[in-house]
C-alpha positions in Angstrom: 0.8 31.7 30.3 -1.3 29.2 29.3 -0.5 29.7 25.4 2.8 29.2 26.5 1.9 26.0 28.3 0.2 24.7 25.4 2.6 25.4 22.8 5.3 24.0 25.3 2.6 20.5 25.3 2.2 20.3 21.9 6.2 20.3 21.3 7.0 17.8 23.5 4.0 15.8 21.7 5.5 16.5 18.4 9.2 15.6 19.3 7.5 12.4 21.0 5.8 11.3 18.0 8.5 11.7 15.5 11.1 9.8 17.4 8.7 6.9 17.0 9.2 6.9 13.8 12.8 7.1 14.1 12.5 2.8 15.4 15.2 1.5 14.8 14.6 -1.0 11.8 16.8 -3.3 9.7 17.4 -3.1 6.3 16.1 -7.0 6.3 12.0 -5.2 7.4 12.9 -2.2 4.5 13.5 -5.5 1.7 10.9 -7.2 2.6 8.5 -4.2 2.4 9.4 -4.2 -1.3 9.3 -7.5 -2.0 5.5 -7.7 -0.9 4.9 -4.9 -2.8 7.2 -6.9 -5.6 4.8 -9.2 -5.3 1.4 -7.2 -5.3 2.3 -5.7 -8.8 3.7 -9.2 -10.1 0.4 -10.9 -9.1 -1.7 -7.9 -10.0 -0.7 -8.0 -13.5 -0.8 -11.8 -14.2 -4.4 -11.3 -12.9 -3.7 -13.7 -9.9 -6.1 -13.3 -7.5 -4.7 -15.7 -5.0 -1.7 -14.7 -5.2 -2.9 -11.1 -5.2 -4.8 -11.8 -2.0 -1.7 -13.3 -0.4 -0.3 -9.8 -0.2 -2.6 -8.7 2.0 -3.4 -9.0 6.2 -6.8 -8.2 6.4 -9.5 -6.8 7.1 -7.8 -4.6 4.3 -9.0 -1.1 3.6 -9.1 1.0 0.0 -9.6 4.1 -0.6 -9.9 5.1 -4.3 -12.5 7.6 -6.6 -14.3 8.7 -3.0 -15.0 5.9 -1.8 -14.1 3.3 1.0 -13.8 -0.7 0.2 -12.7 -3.3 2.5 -12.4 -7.1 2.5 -12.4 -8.8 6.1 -11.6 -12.5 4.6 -8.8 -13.7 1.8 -11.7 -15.0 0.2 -13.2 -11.8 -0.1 -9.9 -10.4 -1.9 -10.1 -13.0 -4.1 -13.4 -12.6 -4.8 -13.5 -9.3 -5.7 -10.4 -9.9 -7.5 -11.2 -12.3 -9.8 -14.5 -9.7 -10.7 -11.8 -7.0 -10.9 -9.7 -8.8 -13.3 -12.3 -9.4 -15.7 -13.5 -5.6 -15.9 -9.7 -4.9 -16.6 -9.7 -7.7 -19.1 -12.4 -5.8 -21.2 -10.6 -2.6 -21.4 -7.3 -2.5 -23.0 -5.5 -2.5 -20.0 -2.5 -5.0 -20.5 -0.2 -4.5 -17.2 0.7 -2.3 -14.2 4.5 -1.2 -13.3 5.8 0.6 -10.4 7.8 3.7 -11.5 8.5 4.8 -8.0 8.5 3.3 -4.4 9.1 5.6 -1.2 9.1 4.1 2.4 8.6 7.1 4.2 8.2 6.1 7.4 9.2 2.7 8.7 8.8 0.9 12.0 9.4 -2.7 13.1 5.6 -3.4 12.5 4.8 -0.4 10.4 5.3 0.9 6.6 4.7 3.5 4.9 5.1 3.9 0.9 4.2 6.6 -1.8 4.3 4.8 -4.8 3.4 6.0 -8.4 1.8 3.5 -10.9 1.4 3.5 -14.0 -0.6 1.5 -16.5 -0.1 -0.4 -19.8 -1.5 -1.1 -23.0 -0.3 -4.2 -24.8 1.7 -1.9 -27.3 3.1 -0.2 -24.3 1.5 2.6 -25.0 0.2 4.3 -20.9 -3.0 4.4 -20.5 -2.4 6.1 -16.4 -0.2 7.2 -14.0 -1.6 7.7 -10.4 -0.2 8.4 -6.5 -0.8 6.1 -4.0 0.0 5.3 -0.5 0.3 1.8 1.2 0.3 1.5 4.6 2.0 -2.4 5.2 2.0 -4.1 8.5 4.1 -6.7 10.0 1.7 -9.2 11.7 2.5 -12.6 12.7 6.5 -12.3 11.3 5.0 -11.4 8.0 5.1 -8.2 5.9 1.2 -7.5 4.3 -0.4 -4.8 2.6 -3.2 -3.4 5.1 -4.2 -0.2 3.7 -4.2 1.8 0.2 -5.1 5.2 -1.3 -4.8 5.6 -4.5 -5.6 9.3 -6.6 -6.9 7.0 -9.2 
């Protein structure tokens, strides 16, 4: 009785979660989702730290070769940025592209997108391609990037 108690709990749980993500949401919250991620790749290869940073809400969160970064301050985006930048500036890393965007789950205040990147020699020549998920929140009537993971 009790394993049929608890697998009775844990469906109702399950059915309850996923029709949070079915929130209703307007196409308006899925466009703007892409244009801030428009905008990270835009900034990110014109090695714009500002506007890079503007992407973000923070404190944002990273998650890439094992380990966690985080920046609690714009400042500190740009700051590492700007450091960031000029490492990629002495490889021959040129530019980054999107080659595929997935919302996969969406909320009025919530995104979530698996991406693949790739990345760019100045002959066009790929250096990369990688997986990674960005987890976008809607805070203060604006769309920002709050979390990444990258398999980078």
């Amino acid at each position: 009785m009790k394993v049929l108690q608890s697998i009775t709990f844990l469906s109702l749980f399950i059915m309850l979660s996923l029709s949070s993500f079915a929130q209703s949401t307007s196409n308006n919250d899925e466009q703007e989702v892409l244009s801030v991620l428009d905008d990270f790749m835009s900034s990110f290869s014109e090695s714009d730290p500002v506007g890079h940073a503007a992407t973000y809400h923070v404190p944002h969160f990273r998650l890439a070769r094992g380990s966690m970064s985080n920046w609690e301050t714009k400042e500190d985006v740009v700051t590492a940025h700007v450091r960031i930048f000029g490492n990629l500036s002495d490889t021959d890393w040129h530019h980054s592209e999107w080659v595929e965007r997935k919302i996969i789950s969406i909320s009025d205040t919530k995104a979530h997108v698996a991406t693949l990147v790739r990345r760019f020699r100045d002959d066009g020549s790929e250096i990369v391609t990688f997986e990674s998920l960005y987890i976008l929140i809607k805070e203060e009537g604006r769309w920002g990037i709050k979390f990444r993971s990258s398999f980078l």
